[in-house]
C-alpha positions as CSV (number, residue, x, y, z in Angstrom):
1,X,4.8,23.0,21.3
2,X,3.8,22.3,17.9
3,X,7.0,21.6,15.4
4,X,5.6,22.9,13.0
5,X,5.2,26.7,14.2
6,X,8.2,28.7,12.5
7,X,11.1,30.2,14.1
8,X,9.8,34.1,12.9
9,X,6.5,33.3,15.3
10,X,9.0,31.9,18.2
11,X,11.0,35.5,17.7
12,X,7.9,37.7,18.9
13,X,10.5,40.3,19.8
14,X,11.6,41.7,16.8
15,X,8.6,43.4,15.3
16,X,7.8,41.7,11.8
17,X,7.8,43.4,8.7
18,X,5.7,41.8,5.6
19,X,8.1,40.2,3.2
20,X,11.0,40.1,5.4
21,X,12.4,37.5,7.5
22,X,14.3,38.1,10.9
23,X,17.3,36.2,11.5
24,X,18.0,36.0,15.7
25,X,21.4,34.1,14.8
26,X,22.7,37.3,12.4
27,X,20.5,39.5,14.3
28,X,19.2,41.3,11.0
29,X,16.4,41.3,8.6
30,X,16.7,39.4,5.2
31,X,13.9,39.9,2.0
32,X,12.1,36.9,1.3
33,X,12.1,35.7,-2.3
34,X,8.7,34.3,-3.8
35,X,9.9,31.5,-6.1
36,X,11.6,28.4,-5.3
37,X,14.2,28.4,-8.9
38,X,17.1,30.9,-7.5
39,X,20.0,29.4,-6.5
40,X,19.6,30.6,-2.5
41,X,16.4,31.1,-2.1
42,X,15.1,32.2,1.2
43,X,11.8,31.2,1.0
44,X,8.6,30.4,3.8
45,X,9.0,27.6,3.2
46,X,12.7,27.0,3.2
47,X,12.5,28.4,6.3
48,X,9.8,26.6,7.7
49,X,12.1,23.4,7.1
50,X,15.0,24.6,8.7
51,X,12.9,25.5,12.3
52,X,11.0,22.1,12.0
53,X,14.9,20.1,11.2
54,X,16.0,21.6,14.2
55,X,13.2,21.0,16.0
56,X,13.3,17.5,15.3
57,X,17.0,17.0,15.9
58,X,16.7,18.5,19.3
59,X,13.8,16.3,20.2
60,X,16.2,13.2,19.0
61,X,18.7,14.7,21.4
62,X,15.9,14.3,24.2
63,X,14.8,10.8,23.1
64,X,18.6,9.8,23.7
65,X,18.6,11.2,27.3
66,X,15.3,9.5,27.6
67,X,16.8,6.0,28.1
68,X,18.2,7.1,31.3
69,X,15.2,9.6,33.1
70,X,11.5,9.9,32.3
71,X,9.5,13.2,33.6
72,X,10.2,13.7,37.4
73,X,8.4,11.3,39.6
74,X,7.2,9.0,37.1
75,X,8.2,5.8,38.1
76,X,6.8,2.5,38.7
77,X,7.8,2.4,42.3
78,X,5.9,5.6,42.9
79,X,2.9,5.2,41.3
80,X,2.3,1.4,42.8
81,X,2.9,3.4,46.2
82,X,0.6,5.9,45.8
83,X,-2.0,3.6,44.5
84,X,-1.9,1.3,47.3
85,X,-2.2,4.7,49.5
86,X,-5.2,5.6,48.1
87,X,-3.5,8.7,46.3
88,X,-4.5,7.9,42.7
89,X,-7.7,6.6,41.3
90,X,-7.9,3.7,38.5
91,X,-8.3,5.7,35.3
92,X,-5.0,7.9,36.9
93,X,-3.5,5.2,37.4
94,X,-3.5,3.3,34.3
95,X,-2.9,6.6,32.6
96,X,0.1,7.0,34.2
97,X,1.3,3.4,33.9
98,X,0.7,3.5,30.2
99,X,2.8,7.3,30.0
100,X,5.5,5.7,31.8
101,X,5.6,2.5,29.7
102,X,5.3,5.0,26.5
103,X,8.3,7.4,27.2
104,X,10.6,3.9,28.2
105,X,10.0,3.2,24.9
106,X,13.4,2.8,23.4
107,X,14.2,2.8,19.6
108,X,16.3,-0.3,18.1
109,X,17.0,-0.9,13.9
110,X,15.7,-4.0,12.9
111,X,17.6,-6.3,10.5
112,X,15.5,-7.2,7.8
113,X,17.0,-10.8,5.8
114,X,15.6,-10.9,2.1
115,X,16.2,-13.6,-0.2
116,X,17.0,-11.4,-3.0
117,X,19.7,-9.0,-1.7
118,X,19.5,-7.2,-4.6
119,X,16.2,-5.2,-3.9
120,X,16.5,-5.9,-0.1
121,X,17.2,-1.8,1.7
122,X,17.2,0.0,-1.6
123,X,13.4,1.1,-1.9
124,X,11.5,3.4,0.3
125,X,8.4,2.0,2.6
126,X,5.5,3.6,2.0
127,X,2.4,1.7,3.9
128,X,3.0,-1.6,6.7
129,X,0.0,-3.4,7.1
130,X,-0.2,-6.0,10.2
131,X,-2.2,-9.3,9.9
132,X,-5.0,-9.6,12.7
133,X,-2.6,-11.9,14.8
134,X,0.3,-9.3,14.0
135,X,2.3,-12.4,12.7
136,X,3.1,-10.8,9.3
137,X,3.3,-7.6,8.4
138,X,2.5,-6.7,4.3
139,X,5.0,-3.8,3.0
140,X,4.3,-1.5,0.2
141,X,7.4,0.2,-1.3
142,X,8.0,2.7,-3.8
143,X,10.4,1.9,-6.4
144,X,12.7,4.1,-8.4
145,X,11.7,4.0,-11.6
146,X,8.0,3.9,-10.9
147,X,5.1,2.0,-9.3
148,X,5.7,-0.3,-6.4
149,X,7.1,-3.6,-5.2
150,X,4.9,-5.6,-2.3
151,X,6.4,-8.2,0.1
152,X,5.4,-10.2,3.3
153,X,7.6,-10.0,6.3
154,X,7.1,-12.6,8.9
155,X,8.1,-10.7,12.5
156,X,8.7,-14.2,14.4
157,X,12.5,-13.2,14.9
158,X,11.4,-10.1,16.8
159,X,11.2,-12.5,20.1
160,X,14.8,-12.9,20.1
161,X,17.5,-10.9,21.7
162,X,18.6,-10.1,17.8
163,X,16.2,-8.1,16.0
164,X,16.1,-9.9,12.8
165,X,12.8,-10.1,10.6
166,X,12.7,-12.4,7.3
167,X,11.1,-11.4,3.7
168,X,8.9,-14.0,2.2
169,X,11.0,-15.5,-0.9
170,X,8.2,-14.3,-3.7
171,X,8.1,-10.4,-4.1
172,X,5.4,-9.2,-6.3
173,X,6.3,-5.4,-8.6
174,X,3.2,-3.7,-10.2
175,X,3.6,-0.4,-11.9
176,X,0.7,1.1,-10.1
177,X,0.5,2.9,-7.1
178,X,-1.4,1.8,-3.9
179,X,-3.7,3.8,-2.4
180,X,-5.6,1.3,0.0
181,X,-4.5,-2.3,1.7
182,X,-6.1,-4.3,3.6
183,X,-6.3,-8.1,4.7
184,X,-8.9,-10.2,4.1
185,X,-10.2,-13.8,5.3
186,X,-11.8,-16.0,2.8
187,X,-10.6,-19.7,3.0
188,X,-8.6,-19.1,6.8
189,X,-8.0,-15.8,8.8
190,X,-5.4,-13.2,6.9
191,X,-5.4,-16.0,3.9
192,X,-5.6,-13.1,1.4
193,X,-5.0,-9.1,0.5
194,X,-7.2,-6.1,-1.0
195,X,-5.5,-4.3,-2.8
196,X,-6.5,-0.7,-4.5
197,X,-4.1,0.5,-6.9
198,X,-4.3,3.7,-9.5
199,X,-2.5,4.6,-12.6
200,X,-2.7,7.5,-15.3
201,X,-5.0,4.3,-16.8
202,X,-8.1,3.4,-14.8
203,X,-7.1,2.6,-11.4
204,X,-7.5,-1.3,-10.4
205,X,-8.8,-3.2,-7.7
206,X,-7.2,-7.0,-6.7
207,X,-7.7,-9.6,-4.4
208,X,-4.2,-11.5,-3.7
209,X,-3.6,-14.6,-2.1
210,X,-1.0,-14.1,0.6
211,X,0.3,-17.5,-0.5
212,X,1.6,-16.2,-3.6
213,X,4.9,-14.3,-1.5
214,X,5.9,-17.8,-0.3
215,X,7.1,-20.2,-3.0
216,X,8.0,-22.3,-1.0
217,X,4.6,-23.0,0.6
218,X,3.1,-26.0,0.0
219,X,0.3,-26.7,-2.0
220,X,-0.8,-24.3,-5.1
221,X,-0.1,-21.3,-5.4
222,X,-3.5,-19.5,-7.6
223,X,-2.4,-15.9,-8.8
224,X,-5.2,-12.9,-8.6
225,X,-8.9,-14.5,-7.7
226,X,-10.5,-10.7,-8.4
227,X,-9.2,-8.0,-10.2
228,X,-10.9,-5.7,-12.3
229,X,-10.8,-2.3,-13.2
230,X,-12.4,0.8,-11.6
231,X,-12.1,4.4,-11.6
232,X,-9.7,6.1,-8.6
233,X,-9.6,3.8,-5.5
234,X,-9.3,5.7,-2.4
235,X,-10.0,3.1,0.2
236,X,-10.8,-0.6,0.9
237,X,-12.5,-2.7,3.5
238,X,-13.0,-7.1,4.1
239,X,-16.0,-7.4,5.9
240,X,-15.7,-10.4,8.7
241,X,-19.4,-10.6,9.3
242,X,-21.5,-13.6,8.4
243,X,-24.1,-11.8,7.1
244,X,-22.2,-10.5,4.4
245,X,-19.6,-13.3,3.7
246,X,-16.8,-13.1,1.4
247,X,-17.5,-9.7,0.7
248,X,-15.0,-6.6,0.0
249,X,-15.6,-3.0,-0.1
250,X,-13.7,0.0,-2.6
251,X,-14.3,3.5,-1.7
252,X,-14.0,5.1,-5.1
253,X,-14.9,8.8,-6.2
254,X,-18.4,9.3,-5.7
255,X,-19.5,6.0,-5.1
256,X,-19.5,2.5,-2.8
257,X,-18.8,-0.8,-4.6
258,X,-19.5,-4.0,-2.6
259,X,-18.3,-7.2,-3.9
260,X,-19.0,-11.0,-3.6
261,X,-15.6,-12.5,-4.0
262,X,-17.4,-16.1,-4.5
263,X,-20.6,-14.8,-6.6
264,X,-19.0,-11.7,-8.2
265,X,-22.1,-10.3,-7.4
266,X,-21.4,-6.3,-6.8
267,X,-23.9,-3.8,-5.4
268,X,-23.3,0.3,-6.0
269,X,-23.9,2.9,-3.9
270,X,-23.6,6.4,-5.0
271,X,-22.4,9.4,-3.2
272,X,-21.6,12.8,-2.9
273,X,-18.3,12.8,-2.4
274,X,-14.8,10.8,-2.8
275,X,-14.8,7.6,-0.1
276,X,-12.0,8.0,1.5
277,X,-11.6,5.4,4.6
278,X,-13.8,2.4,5.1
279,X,-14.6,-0.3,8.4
280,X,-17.1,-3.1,8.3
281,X,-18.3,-3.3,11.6
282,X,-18.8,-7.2,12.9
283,X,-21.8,-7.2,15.0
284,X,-23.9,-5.7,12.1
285,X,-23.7,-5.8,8.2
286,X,-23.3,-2.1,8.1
287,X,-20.3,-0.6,6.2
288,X,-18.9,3.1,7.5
289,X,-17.7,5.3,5.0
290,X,-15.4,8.8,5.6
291,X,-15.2,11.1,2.7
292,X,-13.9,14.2,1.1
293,X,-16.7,16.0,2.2
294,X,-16.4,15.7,5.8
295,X,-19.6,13.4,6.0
296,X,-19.3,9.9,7.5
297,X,-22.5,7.6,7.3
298,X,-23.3,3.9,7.4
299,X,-24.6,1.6,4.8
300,X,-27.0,-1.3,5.9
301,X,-25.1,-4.3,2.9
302,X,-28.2,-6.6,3.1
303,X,-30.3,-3.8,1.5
304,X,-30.5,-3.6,-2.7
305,X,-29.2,-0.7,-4.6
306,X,-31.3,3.0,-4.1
307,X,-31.2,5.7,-5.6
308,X,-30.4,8.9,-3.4
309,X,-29.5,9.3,0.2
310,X,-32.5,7.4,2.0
311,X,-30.0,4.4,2.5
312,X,-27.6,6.6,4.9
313,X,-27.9,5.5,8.1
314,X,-25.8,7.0,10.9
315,X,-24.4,10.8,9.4
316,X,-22.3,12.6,11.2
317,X,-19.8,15.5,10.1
318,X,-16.8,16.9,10.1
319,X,-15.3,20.3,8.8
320,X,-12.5,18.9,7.0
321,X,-12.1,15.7,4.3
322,X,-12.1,12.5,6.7
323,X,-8.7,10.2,6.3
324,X,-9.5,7.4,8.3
325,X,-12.2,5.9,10.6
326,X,-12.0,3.2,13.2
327,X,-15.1,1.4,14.7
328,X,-14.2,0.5,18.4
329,X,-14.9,-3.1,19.5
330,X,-18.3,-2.8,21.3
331,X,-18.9,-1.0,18.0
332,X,-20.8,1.7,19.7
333,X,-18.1,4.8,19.3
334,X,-16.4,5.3,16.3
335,X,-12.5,7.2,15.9
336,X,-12.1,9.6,13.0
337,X,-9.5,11.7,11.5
338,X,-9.3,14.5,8.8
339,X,-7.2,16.9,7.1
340,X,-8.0,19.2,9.5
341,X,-5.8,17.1,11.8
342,X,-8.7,17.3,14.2
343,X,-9.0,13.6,16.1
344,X,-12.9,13.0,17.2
345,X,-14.0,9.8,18.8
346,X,-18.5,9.8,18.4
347,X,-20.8,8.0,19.9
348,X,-22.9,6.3,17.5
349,X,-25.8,6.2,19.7
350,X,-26.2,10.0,20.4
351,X,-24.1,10.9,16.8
352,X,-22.2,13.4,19.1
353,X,-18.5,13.9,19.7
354,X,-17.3,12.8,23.0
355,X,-13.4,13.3,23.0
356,X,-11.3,15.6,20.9
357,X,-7.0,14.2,20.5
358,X,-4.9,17.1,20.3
359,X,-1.6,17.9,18.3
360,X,-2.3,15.7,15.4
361,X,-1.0,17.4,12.4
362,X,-2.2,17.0,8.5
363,X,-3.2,19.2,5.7
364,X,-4.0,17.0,2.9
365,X,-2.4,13.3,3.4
366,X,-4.2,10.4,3.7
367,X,-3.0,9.3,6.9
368,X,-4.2,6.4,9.2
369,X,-5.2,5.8,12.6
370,X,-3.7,3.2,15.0
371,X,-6.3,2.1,17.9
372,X,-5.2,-0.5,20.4
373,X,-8.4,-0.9,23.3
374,X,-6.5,-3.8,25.0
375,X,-2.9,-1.2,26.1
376,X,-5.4,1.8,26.1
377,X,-3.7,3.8,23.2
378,X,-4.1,6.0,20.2
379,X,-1.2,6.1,17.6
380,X,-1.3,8.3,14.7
381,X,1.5,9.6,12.3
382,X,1.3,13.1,11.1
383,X,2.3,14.9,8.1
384,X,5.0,16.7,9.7
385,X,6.3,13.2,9.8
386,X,6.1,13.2,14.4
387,X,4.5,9.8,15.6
388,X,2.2,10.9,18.4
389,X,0.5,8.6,21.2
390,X,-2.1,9.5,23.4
391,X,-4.3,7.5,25.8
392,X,-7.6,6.6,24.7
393,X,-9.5,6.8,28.1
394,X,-8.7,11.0,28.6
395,X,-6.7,12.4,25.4
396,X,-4.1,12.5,27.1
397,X,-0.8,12.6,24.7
398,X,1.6,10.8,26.3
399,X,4.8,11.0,23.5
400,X,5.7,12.7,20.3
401,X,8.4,10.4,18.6
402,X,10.6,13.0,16.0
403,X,11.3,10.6,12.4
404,X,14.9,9.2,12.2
405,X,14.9,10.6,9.2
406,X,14.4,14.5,7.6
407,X,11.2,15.2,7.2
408,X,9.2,15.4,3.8
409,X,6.4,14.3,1.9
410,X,8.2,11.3,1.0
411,X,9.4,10.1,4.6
412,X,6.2,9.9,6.4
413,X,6.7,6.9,8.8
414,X,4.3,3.9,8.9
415,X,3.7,2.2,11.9
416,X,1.9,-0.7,13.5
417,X,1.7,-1.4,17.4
418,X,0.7,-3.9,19.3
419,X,0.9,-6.3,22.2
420,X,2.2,-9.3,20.5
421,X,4.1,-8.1,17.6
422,X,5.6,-11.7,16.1
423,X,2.1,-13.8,17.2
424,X,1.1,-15.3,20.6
425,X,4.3,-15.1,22.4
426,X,5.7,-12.5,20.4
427,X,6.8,-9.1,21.7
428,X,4.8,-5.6,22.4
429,X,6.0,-2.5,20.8
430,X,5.6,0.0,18.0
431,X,7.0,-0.9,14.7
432,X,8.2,1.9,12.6
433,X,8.8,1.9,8.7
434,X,10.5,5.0,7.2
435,X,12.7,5.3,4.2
436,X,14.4,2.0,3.6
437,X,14.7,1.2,7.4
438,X,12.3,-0.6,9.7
439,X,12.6,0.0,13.6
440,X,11.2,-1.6,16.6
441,X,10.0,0.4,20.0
442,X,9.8,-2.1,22.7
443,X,6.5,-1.1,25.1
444,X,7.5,-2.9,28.3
């Protein structure tokens, strides 16, 4: 059931009348007012909250219960069993074994130790950002009185029994906002971040050296190495392939800009549309671009600057603006989301959709996609603030997770998963970021 459906839809049997609302509690009809400045309004809107808040509290209520019974006879015991009988095929199998290992999944607060206790819990989070070896994490938060306040958070201590994470000791406060973050490799793996800020100034584009949250790192500590500014930055990608080296994408409104880091050379690309999520893939120097427009098309880097749309190479489409894009590892499907909250995962080779993910929800947020091949997964955060999980290899969603907090445009959660959250011999699970709190899901 979708939270999101209101409670006069759910109440199909008293007949509905246009511009009244029927309360089953009081058993009666009430008028609904059309502005949002009375002192009690009763609004579409209010009353769209109230069914999704207790909507969500009852699904907390079933995530408590949930630590001591899954769905009937999912268990590991079973499963193995029927396996070894001959009862359940490979792909059923690991389906299963990855639902059951999903809905253990257990939520725990994580203690986060800042060297400055005086901003440490007080601002929200708005975007977590893992490294590639999901070492570090790179926060963006909102603060009060305008723009943001960025910080590294090394997730070694998430091994441990105690869930404790530390704050680098050098925060950085801008008073833009961040659209678009991303890490990028130039002198060693993760060594720096993109970052695409916007302001009621021209927006702002800025390469920073991860080195410059630690001060007590050794060595110097350089400040910005690229920054200049742009118009609106929606989106940013680092591109890890050889043939374009030390190179950094910005999806801006209605055109691509490519940069040398090292060179400051910059090649242009015009478009249509607003570029709203980027990927580089690795085994070619072709950039993917999403956009407002619903197109998404690939751009060969080694080429020079054309005019028109005879550079496009792979197109394919999508009803609704495109959020976000990921480019699987054998780089021959590609993920996509839009504000359609339609899921699609193509294959590249055929441009055709192959698999549709259900029950995503969005409308006009920018929202991300989460894509882990090696546990088989698909984790996306929705506007109506759920965290939903589905398996990769048949759609399949496996969890919704209801936000600790209310919902609201403010408290969408960020997340990161992965198999080794805290490096090598670090722990698996879903890391959560809403508010000023930062929670761990432990994926055993």
């Amino acid at each position: 059931e979708d939270p999101s459906s209101s409670s006069s839809a759910q109440n199909s049997v008293a007949p509905e009348l246009p511009g009244f609302y029927y309360d089953p509690e009081k058993n009666r009809y009430f008028r609904l007012l059309p502005g949002h400045n009375n002192h009690n309004p009763l609004t579409k809107d209010s009353i769209q909250h109230k069914a999704m808040e207790c909507k969500r509290l009852r699904l907390l209520e079933e995530e408590e219960k949930r630590k001591k019974t899954t769905r009937a006879g999912l268990n590991s015991s079973v499963l193995l069993q029927k396996r070894q009988l001959g009862l359940l095929g490979p792909t059923s199998y690991c389906r299963l074994v990855h639902e059951l290992k999903v809905n253990c999944m257990q939520r725990r607060k994580i203690e986060i130790h800042s060297p400055d206790s005086s901003v440490a819990g007080t601002n929200n989070f708005k975007i977590i950002v893992a490294d590639v070896a999901c070492e570090r994490i790179f926060t963006v938060n909102d603060v009060e009185h305008g723009g943001c306040k960025y910080g590294i958070i090394n997730l070694s201590g998430l091994g441990k029994e105690s869930l404790t994470v530390e704050m680098y000791d050098n925060l950085y406060f801008t008073n833009r906002k961040v659209n678009s973050v991303c890490w990028a490799s130039l002198t060693h793996p993760d060594s720096h971040l993109c970052l695409m800020g916007i302001a009621e100034t021209p927006g702002c584009a800025s390469l920073l050296p991860a080195s410059l949250f630690s001060s007590t790192n050794p060595g110097d500590r350089p400040g910005m190495l690229c920054s200049f500014k742009i118009s609106t930055a929606w989106s940013c990608a680092w591109c890890l392939n050889p043939q374009a080296d030390n190179c950094f994408s910005t999806g801006l409104t209605r055109r691509v800009l490519v940069t040398n880091v090292v060179t400051g050379h910059r090649q242009t690309f015009g478009t249509s549309s607003d570029v709203l999520a980027q990927q580089f893939a690795t085994q070619t120097p072709v950039l993917y671009n999403g956009c407002r427009s619903g197109e998404i098309f690939g751009i060969d880097v080694r080429q020079r600057n054309r005019k028109g749309q005879s550079w496009k190479a792979t197109r394919l489409f999508h009803a609704s603006a495109v959020t976000s894009i990921h480019l699987m590892e054998a780089e021959h499907y590609l993920m996509a989301a839009d504000m359609a909250g339609k899921i699609k995962l193509w294959d590249l080779r055929t441009a055709k959709c192959v698999k549709q993910y259900k029950g995503h929800h969005n409308e006009y947020a920018l929202l991300p996609l989460h894509v882990n091949e090696e546990e088989g997964l698909l984790i996306a955060v929705g506007q109506d603030c759920y965290t939903r999980i589905w398996s990769l290899q048949d759609a399949h969603l496996l969890r919704t997770i209801p936000s600790p907090h209310p919902s609201s445009k403010d408290a969408i959660p960020s997340v990161v998963f992965s198999s080794r959250l805290g490096g090598s011999r670090g722990v698996p699970g879903l890391l959560m970021a809403v508010k000023q709190d930062l929670y761990h899901f432990s994926y055993n």
